[in-house]
N, C-alpha and C positions, 0 to 999 in steps of 0.2 A: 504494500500500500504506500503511495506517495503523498507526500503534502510537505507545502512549498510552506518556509517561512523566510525574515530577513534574520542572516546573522553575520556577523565579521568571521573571517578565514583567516586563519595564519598559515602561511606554506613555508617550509623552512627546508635546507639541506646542509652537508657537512662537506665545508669546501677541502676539496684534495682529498678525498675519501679513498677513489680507487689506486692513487699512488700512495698515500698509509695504507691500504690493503694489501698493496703488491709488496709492501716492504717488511711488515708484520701484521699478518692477517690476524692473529687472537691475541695479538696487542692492538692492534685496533679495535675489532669487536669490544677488549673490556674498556676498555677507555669510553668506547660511544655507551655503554652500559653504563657506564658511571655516570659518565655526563647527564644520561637521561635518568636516572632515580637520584643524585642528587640537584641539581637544576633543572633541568629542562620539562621536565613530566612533575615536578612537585611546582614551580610555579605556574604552569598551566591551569594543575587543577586549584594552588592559592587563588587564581583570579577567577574561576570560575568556568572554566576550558576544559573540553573536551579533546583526545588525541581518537579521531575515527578513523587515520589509516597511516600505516608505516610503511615504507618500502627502503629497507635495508637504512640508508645515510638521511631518508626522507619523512618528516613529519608533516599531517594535516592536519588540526585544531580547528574547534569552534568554538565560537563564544558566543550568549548573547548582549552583548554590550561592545562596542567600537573602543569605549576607554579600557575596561578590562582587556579587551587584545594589545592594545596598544602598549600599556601598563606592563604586560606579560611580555614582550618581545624585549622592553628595555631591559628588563631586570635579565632575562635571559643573558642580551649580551653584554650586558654591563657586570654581570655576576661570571662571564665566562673571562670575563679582560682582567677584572680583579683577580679573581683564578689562575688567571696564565694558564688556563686550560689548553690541552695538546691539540684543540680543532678549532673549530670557527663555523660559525651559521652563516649563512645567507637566510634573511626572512622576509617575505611578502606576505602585504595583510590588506585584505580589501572586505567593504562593505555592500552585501547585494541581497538577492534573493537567490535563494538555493531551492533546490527539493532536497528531503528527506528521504530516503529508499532504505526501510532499517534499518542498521546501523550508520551508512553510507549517505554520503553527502554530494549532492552532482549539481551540473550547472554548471554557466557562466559566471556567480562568483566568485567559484572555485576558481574557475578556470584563469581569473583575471588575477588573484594570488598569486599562483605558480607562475603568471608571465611577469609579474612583479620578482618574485624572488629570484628569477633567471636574469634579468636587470641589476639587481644589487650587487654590492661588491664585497668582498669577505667583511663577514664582521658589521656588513650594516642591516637596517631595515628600513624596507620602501614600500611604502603606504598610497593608496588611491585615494584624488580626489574626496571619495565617498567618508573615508575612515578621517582622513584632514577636518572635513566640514561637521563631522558629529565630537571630533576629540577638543579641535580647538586649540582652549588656552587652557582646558580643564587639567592639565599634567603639564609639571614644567619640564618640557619638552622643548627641542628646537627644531625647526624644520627647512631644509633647503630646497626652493619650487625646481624639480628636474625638467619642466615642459611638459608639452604633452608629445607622446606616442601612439602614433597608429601599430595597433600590433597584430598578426594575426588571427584571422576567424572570428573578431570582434569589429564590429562596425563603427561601433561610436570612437573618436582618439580616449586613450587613459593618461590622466594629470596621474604625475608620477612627484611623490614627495618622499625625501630622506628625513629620515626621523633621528634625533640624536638624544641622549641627555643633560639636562642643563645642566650648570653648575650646581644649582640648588635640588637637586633631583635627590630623592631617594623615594625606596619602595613602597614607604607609606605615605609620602606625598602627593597632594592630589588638588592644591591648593593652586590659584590663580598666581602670577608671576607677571612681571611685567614684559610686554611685548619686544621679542628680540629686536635691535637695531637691523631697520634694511640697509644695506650698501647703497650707496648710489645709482643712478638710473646706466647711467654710462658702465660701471664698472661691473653690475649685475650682468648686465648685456654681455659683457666680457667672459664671465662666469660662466653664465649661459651655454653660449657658443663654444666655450673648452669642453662641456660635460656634451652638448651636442656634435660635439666631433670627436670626444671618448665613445659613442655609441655608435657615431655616422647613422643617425636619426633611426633606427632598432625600426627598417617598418616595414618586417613579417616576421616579426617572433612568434617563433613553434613552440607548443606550450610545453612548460617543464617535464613534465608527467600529461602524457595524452591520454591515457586512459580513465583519468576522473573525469570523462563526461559518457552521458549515456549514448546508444547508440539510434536513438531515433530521430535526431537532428545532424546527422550526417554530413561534413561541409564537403560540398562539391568537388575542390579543389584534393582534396586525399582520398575519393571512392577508391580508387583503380589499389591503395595503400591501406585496405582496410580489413582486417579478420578479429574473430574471437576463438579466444583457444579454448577449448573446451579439456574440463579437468579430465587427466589421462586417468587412464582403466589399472588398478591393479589387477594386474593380469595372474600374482601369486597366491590370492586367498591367504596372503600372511599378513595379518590385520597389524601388527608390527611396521611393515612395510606402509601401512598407508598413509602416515605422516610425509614420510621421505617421497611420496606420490604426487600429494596434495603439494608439497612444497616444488617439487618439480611445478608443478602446473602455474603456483605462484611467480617462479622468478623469470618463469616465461613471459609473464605479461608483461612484469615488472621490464624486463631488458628487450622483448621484443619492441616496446612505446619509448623507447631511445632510438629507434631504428625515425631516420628523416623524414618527414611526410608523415609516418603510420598512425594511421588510427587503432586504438585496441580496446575494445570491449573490458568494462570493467571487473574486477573479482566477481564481486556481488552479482551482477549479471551471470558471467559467464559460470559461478556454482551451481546456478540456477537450474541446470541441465546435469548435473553430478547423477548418474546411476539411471538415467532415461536416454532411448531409445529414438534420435529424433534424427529425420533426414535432414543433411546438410540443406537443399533448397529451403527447407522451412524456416529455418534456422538463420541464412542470410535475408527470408523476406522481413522474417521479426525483427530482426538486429537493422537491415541497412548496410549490411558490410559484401565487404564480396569476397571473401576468403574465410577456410576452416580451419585447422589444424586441431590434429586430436591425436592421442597416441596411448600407449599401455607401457607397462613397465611389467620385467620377470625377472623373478631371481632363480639364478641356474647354476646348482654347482659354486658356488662362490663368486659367483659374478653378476654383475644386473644387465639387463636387455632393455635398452630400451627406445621403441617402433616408433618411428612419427611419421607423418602423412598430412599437405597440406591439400584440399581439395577447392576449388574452385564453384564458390556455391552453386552459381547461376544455371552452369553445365553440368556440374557433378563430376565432372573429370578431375584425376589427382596431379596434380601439377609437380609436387616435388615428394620425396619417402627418401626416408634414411634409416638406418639400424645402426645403434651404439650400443657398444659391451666395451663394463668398464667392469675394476675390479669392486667387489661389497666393501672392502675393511670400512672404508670411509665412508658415509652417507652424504656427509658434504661437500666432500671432494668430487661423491659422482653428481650430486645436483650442479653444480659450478662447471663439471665437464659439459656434463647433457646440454644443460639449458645456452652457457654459452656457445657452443657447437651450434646447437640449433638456430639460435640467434643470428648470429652472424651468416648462416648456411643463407637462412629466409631472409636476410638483409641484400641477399645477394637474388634467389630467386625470385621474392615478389617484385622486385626490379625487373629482373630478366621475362617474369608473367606480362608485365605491364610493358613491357618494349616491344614483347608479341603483337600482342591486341593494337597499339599505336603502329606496328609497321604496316596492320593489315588494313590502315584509313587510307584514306585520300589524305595528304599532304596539306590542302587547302585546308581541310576541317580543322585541323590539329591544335587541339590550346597552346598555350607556352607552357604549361608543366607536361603536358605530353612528350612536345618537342627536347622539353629537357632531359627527362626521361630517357629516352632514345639515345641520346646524346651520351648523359651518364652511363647507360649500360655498354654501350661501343667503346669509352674509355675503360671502364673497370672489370669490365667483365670481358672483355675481348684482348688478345694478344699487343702488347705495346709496338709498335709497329709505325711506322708514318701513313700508313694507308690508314688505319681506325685513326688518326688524328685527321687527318684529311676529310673522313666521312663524319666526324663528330660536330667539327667547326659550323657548317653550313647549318648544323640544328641546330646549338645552342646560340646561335648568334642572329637568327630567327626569333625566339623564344624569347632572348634578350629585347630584342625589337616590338615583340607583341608585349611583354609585361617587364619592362626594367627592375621591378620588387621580387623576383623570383629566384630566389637565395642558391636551389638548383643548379641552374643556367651557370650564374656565376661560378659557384665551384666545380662543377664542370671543368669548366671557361679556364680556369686557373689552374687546373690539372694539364688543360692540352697544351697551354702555353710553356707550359714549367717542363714537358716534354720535348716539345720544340724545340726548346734551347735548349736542356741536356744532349741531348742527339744530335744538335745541329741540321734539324730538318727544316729549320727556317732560315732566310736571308741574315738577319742579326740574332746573336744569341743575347748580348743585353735588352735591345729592343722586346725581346718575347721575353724574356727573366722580369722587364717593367711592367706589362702586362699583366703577368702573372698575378705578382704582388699583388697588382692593382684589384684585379679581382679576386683576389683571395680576402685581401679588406673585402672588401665591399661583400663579396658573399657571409663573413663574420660579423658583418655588420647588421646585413638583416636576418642572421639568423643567429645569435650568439649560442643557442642552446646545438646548433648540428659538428655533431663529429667528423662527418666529413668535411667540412667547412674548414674548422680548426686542418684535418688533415692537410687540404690541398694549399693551404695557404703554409703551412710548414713544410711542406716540399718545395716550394716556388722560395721560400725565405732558405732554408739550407742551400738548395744547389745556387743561390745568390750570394752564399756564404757568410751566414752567419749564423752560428751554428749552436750561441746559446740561446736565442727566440727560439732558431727551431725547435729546441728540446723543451723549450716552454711550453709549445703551441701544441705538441706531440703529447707531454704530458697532459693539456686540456682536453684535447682528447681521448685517451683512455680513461682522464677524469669522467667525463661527458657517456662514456659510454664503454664500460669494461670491456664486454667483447667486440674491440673493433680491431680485430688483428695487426690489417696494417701499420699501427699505431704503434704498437710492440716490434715488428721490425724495424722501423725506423728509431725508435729507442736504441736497439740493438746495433742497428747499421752506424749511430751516432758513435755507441763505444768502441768501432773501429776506427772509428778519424779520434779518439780518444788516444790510442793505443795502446788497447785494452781489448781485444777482439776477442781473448777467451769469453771477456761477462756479455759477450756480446750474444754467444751462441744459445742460452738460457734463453734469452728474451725473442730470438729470430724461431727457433724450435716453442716457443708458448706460441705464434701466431701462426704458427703448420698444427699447431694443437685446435685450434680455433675455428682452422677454416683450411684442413687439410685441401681441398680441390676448389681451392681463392684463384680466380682470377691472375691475381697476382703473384702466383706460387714461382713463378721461372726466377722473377726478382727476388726473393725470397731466398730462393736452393743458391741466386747468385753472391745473396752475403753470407750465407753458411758456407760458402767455395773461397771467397773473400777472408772472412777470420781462419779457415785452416791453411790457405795459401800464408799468411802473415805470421802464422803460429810453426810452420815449417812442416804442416804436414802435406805434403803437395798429391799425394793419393786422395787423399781428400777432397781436396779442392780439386780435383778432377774429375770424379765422381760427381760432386754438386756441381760444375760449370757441364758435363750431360746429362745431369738432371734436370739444369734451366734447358737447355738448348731439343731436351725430350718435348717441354710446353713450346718453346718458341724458339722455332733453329735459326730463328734472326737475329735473335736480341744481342745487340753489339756490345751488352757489360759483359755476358757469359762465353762470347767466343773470344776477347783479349781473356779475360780469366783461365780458357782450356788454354791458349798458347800459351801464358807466362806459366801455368800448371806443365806442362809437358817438356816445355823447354827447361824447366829445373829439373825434369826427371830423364834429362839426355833424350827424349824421343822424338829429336828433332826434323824428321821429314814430317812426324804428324804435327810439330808443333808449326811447322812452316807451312802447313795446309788450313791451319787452325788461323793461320795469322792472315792467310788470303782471304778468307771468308769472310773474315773479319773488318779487312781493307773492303772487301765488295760492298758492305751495308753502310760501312762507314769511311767514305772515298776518300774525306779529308784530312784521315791518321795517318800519315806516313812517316811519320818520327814519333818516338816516345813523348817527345814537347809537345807532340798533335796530341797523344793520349790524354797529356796531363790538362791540356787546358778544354777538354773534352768533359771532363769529369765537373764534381762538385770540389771547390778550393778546400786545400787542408794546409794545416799550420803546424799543429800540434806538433812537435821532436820527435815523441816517440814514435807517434806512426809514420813520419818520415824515414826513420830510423829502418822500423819492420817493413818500409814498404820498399824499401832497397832490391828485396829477396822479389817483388815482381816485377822493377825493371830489371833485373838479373833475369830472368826467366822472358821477357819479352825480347831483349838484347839474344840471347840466342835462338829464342824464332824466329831473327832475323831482320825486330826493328829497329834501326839506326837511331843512335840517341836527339841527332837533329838540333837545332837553337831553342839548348833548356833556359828555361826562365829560372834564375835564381829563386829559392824558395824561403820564405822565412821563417827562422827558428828561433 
């Protein structure tokens, strides 16, 4: 039963979660456990707040009162600063009308929370218009007016306000204050414009958590990105097991609605159908979505099985099916394999479903997220090549033309560029490296919560050379979204220009863990070829450079890699065959100085140092050292 009242939302996350996970996962976990039973969850319910849903780093609260939420956010983070607690919130708090759905809380002003708190910056809270005009002067509070934002899937702009504590502030105060001094009109303006070009005007922010809305107002714009996963079947009659079940079924949602675009059907919904017999068609007419995924889990022998299947409601046809067997010892070790796997698998297919259905229009019909679409899947899913660059450009630069707001397009855009100029498939390589950047802002701009975003713009900033943003931006990403594999090799690829390629090999092998048959897997086997060339195992790295060159016998990083591999292991007629082929995709290396300014710049001593051992190895393939550019150490 539903019924709609007005209440304030608090949406909160714990900034840099999945890098403290990746670093000490049950030293994170106890830390967020502490932090929530002494802070975070006891002033809630001091002011009166409710927590209706968690999702691992993420809290949802209600109140009814705009000052009590308000009251509760301060002392949160003002009690975690005094603390010097080891994490940081980010919190949004908006005032609206919601429905109730049992436990469950849905809506747009849910949903206007979470694009708040995806705006805020560690450690603050940002409040709508709505929560400003009922809180006031009533809490001495200070407030900074952010503008206002058009954000996604919301029509109306959101006045975005930072909320701070005054000087005179404490927990039980609640008394009138005197009105903060404004700055000047001139100098506000100034203000303004920095915080508006920290954002580059945020206008289609994807919501933090997509899944806290229901699925019968469906926006348009993400049908072709939309399923409900329905809770998987214990398949073993080991009532033991059906925790570790249910919780599969949960983190599925939870990391599937990180995926860009996706719409995902919420908990509460989708338990709805737990232990009923229902056809997929019925089940997309109810919902509004156009995808299923449902699966079982068995345990066999010491091991768990477990089937997934995602089906295509409209047709009934099964679009993608995997089977994973992992070892039992662990239960959350296999939830975190499963679910991530799957994640990232359907991060990849519901793209690739959707690039179907758009190749089979007319060109003329085609939206700009279609166009994008299409575009994204030819870059990411298709062999790195100049030809899928060539066939990607003409759509995403269409798409850009019909909707300049389409966050897509842009990172795309900034993907094909940042290729161009590594390869030299373009006339200038800074010319397409400016590019790149350019639209890798700009795609971060309007989308601050997309992983890929962060990614392609950390590719376009690395091979630009510079190499502490990129690890910034790479770690935002795996922040944003655990299973995004690529995200982890390029962590990994970093610690070879580190000169450090053993810790490299951990984090390159977790994103073959992730997304074993990724798109991107040639580039991948190419820096697992890469750290064992540098570490002296050249068997190795031979091995991985025809492992890439098995996915894509073009790719010009993996066939210099077999040359310099073969020529340190004296097998120099194949290394000299390795090095032609090489020359054929990429005409313009004829000297080891062509290699080096081919690549992405390195500084670092020591991996100058270890990288000696592959111009050693290319030198006896055959390629002439040529006018080295001095390198600096």
């Amino acid at each position: 039963m539903q019924e709609r009242r007005l209440a304030a939302i608090l949406c909160a996350d714990v900034v840099g979660y999945s890098r403290m996970m990746e670093a000490d996962e049950e030293g994170t976990l106890a830390a967020l456990r502490a932090l929530r039973q002494s802070i975070v969850d006891q002033r809630i319910r001091d002011n009166g707040g409710r927590v209706f849903k968690t999702t691992g780093d993420g809290i949802l609260a209600d109140f009814a009162s705009a000052v009590s939420a308000v009251r509760c956010a301060v002392e949160i983070q003002q009690e975690m600063a005094s603390a010097e607690a080891p994490m940081q919130f980010r919190i949004g708090l908006n005032l609206g009308d919601v429905i109730y759905e049992g436990d469950d809380v849905l809506g747009d002003g849910v949903n206007v929370a979470a694009r708040l708190e995806a705006l805020a910056t560690p450690g603050a809270t940002y409040i709508s218009k709505a929560v400003f005009d009922q809180v006031g002067e009533r809490l001495a509070v200070e407030y900074e007016d952010l503008g206002q934002h058009q954000v996604k899937n919301i029509s109306r702009p959101v006045t975005v306000y930072r909320v701070t504590a005054g000087a005179a502030y404490s927990p039980d105060t609640s008394a009138k204050r005197e009105p903060a001094k404004r700055e000047p009109a001139h100098r506000r303006k100034v203000w303004l414009l920095a915080a508006a070009t920290a954002v580059m005007g945020a206008l289609a922010l994807v919501p933090s958590i997509r899944h806290w809305t229901t699925g019968t107002a469906l926006p348009q714009t993400v049908t072709h990105l939309s399923l409900v996963v329905l809770p998987f079947v214990n398949a073993s009659g080991d009532e033991q097991q059906a925790a570790v079940v249910d919780g599969i079924t949960d983190d599925l949602i939870n990391d599937l609605s990180r995926i860009a675009d996706a719409f995902v059907i919420s908990r509460n919904t989708s338990f709805a159908f737990k232990d009923k017999t229902v056809d997929a068609r019925t089940i997309v007419r109810e919902l509004g979505v156009q995808y299923v995924l449902e699966g079982n889990v068995r345990k066999l022998d010491g091991r768990v099985r477990v089937n997934a299947e995602l089906i295509d409601g409209n047709s009934g046809a099964q679009v993608w099916a995997d089977r994973f067997d992992v070892a039992a010892e662990d239960i959350y070790t296999l939830q975190d394999q499963v679910t991530g796997r799957i994640a990232r698998a359907l991060n990849i297919q519901l793209k690739e479903a959707a690039s179907r259905r758009v190749a089979r229009g007319r060109p003329e019909d085609l939206t700009a997220a279609e166009l994008a679409t299409r575009g994204w899947v030819i870059l990411f899913n298709r062999p790195q090549t100049k030809e899928t660059n060539e066939q990607a450009r003409p759509l995403l630069e269409e798409a850009i033309a019909r909707d300049p707001h389409n966050a897509e397009a842009w990172t795309a855009l900034a993907y094909m560029h940042t290729r161009a100029g590594l390869y030299h498939w373009s006339p200038s390589r800074p010319e397409s490296l400016r590019l790149a950047v350019e639209a890798g802002e700009r795609a971060v701009a309007l989308d601050p919560r997309s992983a890929d975003a962060y990614y392609t713009l950390g590719f376009a900033v690395r091979v630009s050379g510079d190499e502490n943003r990129a690890r910034q931006l790479f770690e935002r990403c795996a922040d944003l979204n655990p299973n995004y594999a690529p995200a982890y090799f390029w962590l990994g690829f970093l610690k070879i220009y580190d000169g450090d390629p053993a810790a490299a090999i951990p984090l390159v092998q977790k994103a073959f863990r992730l997304s074993p048959r990724d798109g991107l897997a040639a580039v991948w086997d190419y820096a697992l070829g890469y750290a064992h060339l540098l570490m002296g195992d050249d068997t190795a790295a031979l091995q991985s450079a025809n492992d890439a060159l098995g996915l894509n016998p073009t790719y010009p990083n993996a066939l210099w890699l077999r040359a310099a591999a073969l020529g340190n292991l004296d097998r120099l007629e194949e290394a000299k065959a390795a090095l032609l082929a090489w020359e054929k995709v990429s005409p313009q290396a004829k000297t080891i100085a062509d290699w080096e300014k081919q690549r992405a710049p390195a500084t670092n001593p020591r991996f100058l140092a270890l990288d000696q051992r592959t111009m050693a190895g290319l030198r006896k393939a055959g390629l002439p050292d040529g006018e080295l550019v001095p390198r600096r150490q």
